[in-house]
C-alpha positions in Angstrom: 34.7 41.1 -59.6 33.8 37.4 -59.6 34.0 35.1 -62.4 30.9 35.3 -64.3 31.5 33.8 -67.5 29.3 32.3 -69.9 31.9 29.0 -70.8 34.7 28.7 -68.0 37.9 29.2 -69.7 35.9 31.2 -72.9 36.8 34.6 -71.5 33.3 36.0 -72.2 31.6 38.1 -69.7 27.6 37.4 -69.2 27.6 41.0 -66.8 27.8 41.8 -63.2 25.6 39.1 -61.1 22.2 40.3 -59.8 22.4 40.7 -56.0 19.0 38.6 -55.5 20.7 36.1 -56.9 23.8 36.0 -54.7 21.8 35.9 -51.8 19.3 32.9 -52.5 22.3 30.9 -54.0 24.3 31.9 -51.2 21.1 30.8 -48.7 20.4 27.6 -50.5 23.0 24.7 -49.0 24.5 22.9 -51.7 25.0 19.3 -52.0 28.0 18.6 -51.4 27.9 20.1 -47.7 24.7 18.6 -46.5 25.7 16.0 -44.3 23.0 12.9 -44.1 23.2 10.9 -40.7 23.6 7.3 -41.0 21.3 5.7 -38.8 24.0 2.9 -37.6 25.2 6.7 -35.8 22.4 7.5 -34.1 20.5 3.9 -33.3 22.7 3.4 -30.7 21.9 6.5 -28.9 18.4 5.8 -29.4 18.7 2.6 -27.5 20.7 3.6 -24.8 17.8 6.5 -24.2 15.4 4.2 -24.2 16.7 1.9 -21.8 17.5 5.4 -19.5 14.1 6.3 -19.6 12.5 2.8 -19.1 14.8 2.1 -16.2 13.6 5.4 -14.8 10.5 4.7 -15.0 10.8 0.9 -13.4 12.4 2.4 -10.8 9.2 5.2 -10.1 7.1 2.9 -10.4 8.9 0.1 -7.6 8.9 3.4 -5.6 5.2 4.2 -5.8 3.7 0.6 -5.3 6.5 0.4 -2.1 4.6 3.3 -0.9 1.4 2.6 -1.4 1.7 -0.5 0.3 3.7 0.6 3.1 0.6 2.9 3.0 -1.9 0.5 2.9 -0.1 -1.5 5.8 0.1 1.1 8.2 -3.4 1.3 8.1 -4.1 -2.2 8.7 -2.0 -2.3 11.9 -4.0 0.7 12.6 -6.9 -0.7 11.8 -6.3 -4.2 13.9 -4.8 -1.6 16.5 -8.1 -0.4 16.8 -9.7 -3.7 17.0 -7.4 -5.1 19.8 -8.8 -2.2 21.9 -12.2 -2.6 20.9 -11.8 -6.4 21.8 -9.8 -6.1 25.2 -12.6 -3.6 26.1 -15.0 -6.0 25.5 -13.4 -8.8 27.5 -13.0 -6.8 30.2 -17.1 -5.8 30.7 -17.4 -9.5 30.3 -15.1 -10.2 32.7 -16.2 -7.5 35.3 -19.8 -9.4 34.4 -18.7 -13.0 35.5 -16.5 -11.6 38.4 -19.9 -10.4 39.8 -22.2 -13.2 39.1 -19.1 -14.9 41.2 -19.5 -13.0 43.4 -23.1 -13.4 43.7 -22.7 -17.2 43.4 -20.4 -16.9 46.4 -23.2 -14.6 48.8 -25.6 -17.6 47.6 -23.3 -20.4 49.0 -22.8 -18.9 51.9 -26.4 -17.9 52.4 -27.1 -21.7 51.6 -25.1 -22.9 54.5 -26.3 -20.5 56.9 -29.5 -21.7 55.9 -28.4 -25.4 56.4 -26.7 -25.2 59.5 -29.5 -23.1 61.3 -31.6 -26.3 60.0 -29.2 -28.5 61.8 -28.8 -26.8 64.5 -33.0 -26.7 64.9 -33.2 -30.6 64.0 -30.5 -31.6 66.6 -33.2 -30.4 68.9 -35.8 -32.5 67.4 -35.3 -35.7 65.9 -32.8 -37.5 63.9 -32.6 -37.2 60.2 -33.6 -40.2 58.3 -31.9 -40.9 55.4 -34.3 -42.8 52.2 -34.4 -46.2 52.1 -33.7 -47.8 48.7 -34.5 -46.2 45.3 -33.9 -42.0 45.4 -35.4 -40.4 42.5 -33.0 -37.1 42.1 -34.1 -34.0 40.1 -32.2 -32.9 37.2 
């Protein structure tokens, strides 16, 4: 049996123990084995954590805004993609435009000096061209 005396070292016997009150002594920890952390132990650790998790998060973050704008510049070469066609489009109709009114410039000119030489050729018949005396008022 355990020692349940009243006085250590007396030699008087109180009676067997109550089992209730084995077991909530025996749950209850004592104070001499609870073992308080010093926070000098664990600060450390804290800060190293910290500085894991904040580094991770940097580094998501560089990630994500390297995306986005990787993102955001593939559309704006798409984008002035896009307009280059649209603008080479449009400088071709207006090329294809003046390349006619050249061409209609040219059927002019040479309508002009068929014109001119059939008048020549009728005036050598008749007479001479005079050519103004003096002062020539041109139109502009």
């Amino acid at each position: 049996m355990a020692n349940n005396t009243l006085f250590p070292g007396s030699g008087a016997e109180l009676g067997p123990k109550p089992l209730w009150d084995i077991a909530v002594r025996d749950s209850k920890p004592s104070r001499s084995t609870t073992m308080y952390i010093d926070p000098g132990d664990y600060l450390p650790l804290m800060g190293v954590s910290m500085l894991a998790i904040t580094t991770g998060f940097s580094i998501a973050g560089a990630w994500a805004m390297g995306r986005y704008r990787g993102m955001r510049d593939a559309q704006r070469l798409r984008d002035d993609e896009l307009d280059s066609r649209a603008r080479i489009e449009r400088m071709e109709k207006t090329l294809e435009a003046v390349s006619e009114e050249i061409e209609r410039l040219g059927e002019v000119q040479r309508f002009a000096l068929k014109v001119i030489a059939d008048k020549v050729s009728d005036a050598d018949t008749q007479e001479p061209i005079r050519l103004p005396q003096g002062r020539v008022i041109t139109p502009h």
